[in-house]
C-alpha positions as CSV (number, residue, x, y, z in Angstrom):
1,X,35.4,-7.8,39.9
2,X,38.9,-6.0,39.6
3,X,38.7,-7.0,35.7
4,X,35.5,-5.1,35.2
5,X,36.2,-1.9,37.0
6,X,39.4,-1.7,35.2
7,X,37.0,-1.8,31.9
8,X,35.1,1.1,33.3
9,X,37.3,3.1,34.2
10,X,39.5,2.9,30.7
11,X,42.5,1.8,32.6
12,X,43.2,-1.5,31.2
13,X,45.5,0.3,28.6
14,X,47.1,2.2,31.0
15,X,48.3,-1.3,32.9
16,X,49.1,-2.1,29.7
17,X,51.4,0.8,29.0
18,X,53.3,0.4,32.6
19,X,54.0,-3.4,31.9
20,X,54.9,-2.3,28.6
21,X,57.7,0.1,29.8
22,X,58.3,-2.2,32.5
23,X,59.5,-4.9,30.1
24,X,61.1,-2.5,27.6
25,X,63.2,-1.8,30.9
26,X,64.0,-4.7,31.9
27,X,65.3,-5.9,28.4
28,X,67.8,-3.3,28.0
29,X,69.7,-5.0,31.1
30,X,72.4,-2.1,31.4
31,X,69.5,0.7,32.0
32,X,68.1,-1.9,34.2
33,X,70.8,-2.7,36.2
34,X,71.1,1.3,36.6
35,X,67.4,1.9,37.6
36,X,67.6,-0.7,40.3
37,X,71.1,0.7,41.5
38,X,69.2,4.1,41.6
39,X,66.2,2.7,43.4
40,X,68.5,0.8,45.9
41,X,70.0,3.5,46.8
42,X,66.8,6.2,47.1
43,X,64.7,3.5,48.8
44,X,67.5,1.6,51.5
45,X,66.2,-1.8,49.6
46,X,68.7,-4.3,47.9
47,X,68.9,-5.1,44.6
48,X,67.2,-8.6,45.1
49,X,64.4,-6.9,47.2
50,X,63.5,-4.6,44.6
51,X,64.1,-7.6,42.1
52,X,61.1,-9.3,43.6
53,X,59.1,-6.4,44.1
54,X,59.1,-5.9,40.7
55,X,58.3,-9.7,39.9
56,X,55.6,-9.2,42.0
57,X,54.6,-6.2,40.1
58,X,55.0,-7.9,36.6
59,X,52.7,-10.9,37.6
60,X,49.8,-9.2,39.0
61,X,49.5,-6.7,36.3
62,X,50.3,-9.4,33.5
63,X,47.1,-11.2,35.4
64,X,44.9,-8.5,36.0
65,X,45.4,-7.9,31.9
66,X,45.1,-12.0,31.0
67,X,41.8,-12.0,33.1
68,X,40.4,-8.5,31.6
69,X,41.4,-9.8,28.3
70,X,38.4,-12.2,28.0
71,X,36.0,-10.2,27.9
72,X,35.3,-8.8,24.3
73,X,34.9,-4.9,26.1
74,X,38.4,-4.8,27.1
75,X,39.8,-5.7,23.9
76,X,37.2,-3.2,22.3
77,X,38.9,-0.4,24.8
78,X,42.6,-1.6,24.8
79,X,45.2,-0.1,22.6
80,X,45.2,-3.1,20.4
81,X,48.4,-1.9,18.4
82,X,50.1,-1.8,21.5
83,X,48.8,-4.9,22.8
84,X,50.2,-6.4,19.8
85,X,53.5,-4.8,19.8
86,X,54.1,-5.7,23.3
87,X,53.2,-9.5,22.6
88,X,55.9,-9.3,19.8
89,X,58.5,-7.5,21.7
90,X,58.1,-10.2,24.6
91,X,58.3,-12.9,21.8
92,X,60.9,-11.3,19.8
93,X,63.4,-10.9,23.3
94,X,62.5,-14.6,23.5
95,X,63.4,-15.6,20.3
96,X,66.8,-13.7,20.1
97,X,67.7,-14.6,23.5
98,X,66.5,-18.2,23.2
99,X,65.4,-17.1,26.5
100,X,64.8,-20.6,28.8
101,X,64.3,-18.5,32.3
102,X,60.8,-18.1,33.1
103,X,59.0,-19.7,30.4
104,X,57.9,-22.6,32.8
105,X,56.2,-19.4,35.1
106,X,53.3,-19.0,33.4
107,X,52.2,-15.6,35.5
108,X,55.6,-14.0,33.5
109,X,55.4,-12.3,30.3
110,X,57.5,-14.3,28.3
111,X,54.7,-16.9,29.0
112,X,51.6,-14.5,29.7
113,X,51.9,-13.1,25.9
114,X,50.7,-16.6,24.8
115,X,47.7,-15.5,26.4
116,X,46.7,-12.5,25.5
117,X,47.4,-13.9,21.9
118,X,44.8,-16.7,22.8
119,X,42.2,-13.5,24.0
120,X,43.2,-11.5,20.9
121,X,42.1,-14.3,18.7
122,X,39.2,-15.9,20.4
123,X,37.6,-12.1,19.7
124,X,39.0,-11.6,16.2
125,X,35.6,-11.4,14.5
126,X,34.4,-8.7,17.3
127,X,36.9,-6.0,16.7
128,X,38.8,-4.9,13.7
129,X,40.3,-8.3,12.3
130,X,41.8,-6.9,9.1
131,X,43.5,-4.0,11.6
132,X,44.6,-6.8,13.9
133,X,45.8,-9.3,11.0
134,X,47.9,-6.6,9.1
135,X,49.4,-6.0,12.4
136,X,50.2,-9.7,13.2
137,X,51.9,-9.9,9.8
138,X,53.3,-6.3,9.8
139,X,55.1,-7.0,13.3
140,X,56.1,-10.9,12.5
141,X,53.8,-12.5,15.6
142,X,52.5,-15.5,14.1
143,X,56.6,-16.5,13.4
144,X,56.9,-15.9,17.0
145,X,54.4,-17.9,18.5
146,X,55.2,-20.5,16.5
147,X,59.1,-20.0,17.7
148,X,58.4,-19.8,20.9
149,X,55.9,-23.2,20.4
150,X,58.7,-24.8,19.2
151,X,60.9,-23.6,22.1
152,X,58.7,-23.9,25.2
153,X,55.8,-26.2,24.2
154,X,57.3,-28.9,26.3
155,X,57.2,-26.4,29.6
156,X,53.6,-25.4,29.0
157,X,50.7,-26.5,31.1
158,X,48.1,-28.4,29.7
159,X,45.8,-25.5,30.2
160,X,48.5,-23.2,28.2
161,X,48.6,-25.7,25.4
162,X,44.8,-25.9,24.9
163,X,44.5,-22.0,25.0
164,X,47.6,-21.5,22.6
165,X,46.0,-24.0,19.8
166,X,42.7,-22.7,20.1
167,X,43.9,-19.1,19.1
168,X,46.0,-20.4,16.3
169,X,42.7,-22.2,15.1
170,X,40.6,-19.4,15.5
171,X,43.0,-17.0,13.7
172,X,42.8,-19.8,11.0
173,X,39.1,-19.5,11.1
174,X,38.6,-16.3,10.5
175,X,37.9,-15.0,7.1
């Protein structure tokens, strides 16, 4: 599978660190707004073309990373730090925005981070829980989860729900 070879080649972390950017980008709307003016103008594309393309991009990287994510090697591989920090940026633009586009998408990020929090905790006891924890509390995640519960639990799928309480109970679990 696509998930596995991108486990054995080390390059989960490296999709990690373009959707990272990607989203960074994106959030800071006036150097996003310029990049797609640029890239309009270099590549003969309208904005809306290249607004989609990069949609496009944003949801099959965001999946390829949900579907690596559940097995306990990628997590083992990944830049967890940065795993975490991009889950709390995404939550954190949410929360200050009290963002309502694309939270019923569930391939966006402002959704997918739900996710990979899900992943993350479901393989707490695997990798280095107290490393992961202090980070959760250091960068304020579990406040926004909970938020963005409040916000958007009415939007998610059933599927989404499930997965969301499960990692909350298992980060309650763990020790």
């Amino acid at each position: 599978s696509i998930a596995r070879l991108l486990v054995e080649e080390a390059k989960v972390t490296l999709c990690l660190r373009m959707l990272h950017h990607f989203k960074s980008l994106q959030y800071d709307r006036a150097s996003w707004e310029s990049t797609l003016e640029t890239a309009a103008q270099t590549t003969g594309q309208t904005q809306a073309q290249l607004e989609t393309k990069c949609r496009g991009f944003e949801q099959c990287v965001g999946l390829l990373l949900a579907r690596a994510c559940v097995h306990i090697e990628t997590l083992q591989l990944l830049d967890v730090r940065l795993f975490l920090t991009h889950i709390s940026m995404v939550l954190d633009y949410c929360d200050r925005k009290q963002q309502r586009e694309n939270v019923c998408c569930e391939t966006e990020q402002e959704t997918m981070v739900l996710e990979y929090f899900a992943c993350l905790m479901k393989h707490l006891e695997a990798i280095n829980s107290s490393e992961v924890v202090s980070s959760c509390l250091e960068q304020r995640l579990l406040k926004l989860v909970m938020s963005h519960i409040l916000n958007h639990a009415t939007e998610y799928s059933e599927e989404l729900s499930f997965s969301v309480t499960s990692g909350l109970s298992l980060l309650v679990d763990d020790e």
